[in-house]
N, C-alpha and C positions, 0 to 999 in steps of 0.2 A: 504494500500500500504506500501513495505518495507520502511523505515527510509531511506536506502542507495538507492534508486531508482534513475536514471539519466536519462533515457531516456523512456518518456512516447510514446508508437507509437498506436492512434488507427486507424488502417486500415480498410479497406472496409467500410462497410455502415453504422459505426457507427454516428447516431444522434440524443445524449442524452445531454442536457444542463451540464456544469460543475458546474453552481451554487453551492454552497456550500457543493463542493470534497476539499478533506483535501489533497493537494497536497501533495507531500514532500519535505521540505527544500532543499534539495538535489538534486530535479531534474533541469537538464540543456540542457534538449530537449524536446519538447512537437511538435507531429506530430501528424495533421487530415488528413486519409483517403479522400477518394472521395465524400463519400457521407455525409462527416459534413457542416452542414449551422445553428449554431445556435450562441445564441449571446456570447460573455465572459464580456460581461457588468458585475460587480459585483462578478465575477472569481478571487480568489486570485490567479495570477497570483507570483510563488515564486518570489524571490530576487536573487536565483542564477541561474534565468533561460539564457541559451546566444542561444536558437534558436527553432525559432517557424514557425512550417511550416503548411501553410492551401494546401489542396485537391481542385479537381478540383471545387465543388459546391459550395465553400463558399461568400458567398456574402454580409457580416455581416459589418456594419461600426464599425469600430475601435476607434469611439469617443466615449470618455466618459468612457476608459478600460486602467488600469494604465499595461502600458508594463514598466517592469522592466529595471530598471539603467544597469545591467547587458547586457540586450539582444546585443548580436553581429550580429543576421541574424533574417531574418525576409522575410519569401517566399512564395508567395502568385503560387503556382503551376496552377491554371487554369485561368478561366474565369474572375475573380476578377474584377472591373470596380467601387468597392466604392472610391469615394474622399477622400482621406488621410489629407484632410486641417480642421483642426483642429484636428489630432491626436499628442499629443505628443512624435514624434519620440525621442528615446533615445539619449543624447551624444555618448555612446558605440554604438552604429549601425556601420556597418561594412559592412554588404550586405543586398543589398536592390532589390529583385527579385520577377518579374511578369512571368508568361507565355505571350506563344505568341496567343494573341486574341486582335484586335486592340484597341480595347475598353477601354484599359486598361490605355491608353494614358492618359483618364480623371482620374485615383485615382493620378497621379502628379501635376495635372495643379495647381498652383500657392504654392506648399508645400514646405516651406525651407527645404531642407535636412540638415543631421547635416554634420558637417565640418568632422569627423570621417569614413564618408561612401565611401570606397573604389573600390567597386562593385556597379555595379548597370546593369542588366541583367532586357533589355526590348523589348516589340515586336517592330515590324519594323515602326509602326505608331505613335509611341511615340517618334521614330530618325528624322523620315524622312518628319513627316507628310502625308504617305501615305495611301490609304484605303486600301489598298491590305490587306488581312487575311493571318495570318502564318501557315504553317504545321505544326500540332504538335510543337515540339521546336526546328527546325533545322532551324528557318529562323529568330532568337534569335541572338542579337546582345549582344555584352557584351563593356562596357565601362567601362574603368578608370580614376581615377580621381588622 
């Protein structure tokens, strides 16, 4: 991969472990397609990354995977439903986004968010406590802090 590289996008149905890809210092985007579900446990994850976004199938815990001091966003696009309690959310976090699937209510439940996080974009059962299921993303609430 080039040196000057910034934004990694692999779309569609790629799902091939990153394990030891030689990122590049440089990049500050890293986006999965639909159909990624594997793990980044042991992923060097750069230093100047500020935003990371998983696809609809990812269903990977997050513990035990060094997200970078850097990261500003961090966007879980589908189904998502792991506990986020004991991942080290960064001080730099800035948005914090789920799709809408109610499910999703459980990757907050008891996670201090960092004092930095300005967004935070959730289904309707994480606000309201309701079962109801969202459309697609149009029934996405967005909250400020």
């Amino acid at each position: 991969m080039p040196a000057s590289l910034q934004t990694l996008d692999f779309e569609g149905e790629y799902n091939e472990s990153l394990q030891g890809a030689n990122l590049p210092e440089s990049l500050q985007t890293l986006q999965f397609g639909p159909g990624f579900n594997q793990s980044l446990q042991g992923v060097n994850l750069t230093p100047s990354l500020q935003t990371l976004k998983f696809g609809n199938l990812f269903h990977q815990s997050l513990r035990g995977v060094n997200l970078p001091a850097s990261l500003q966003t961090l966007d879980f696009e589908g189904r998502y439903d792991e506990s986020l309690q004991g991942v080290n959310l960064p001080a730099s976090l800035r948005a914090l986004k789920f799709g809408c699937r109610r499910n999703a209510g459980r990757a907050l439940r008891g996670v201090k968010l960092p004092a930095s996080l300005q967004t935070l974009t959730a289904p309707d059962a994480l606000i309201d406590g309701s079962p109801a299921p969202c459309s697609d993303y149009g029934d996405c609430h967005e909250l400020w802090s």
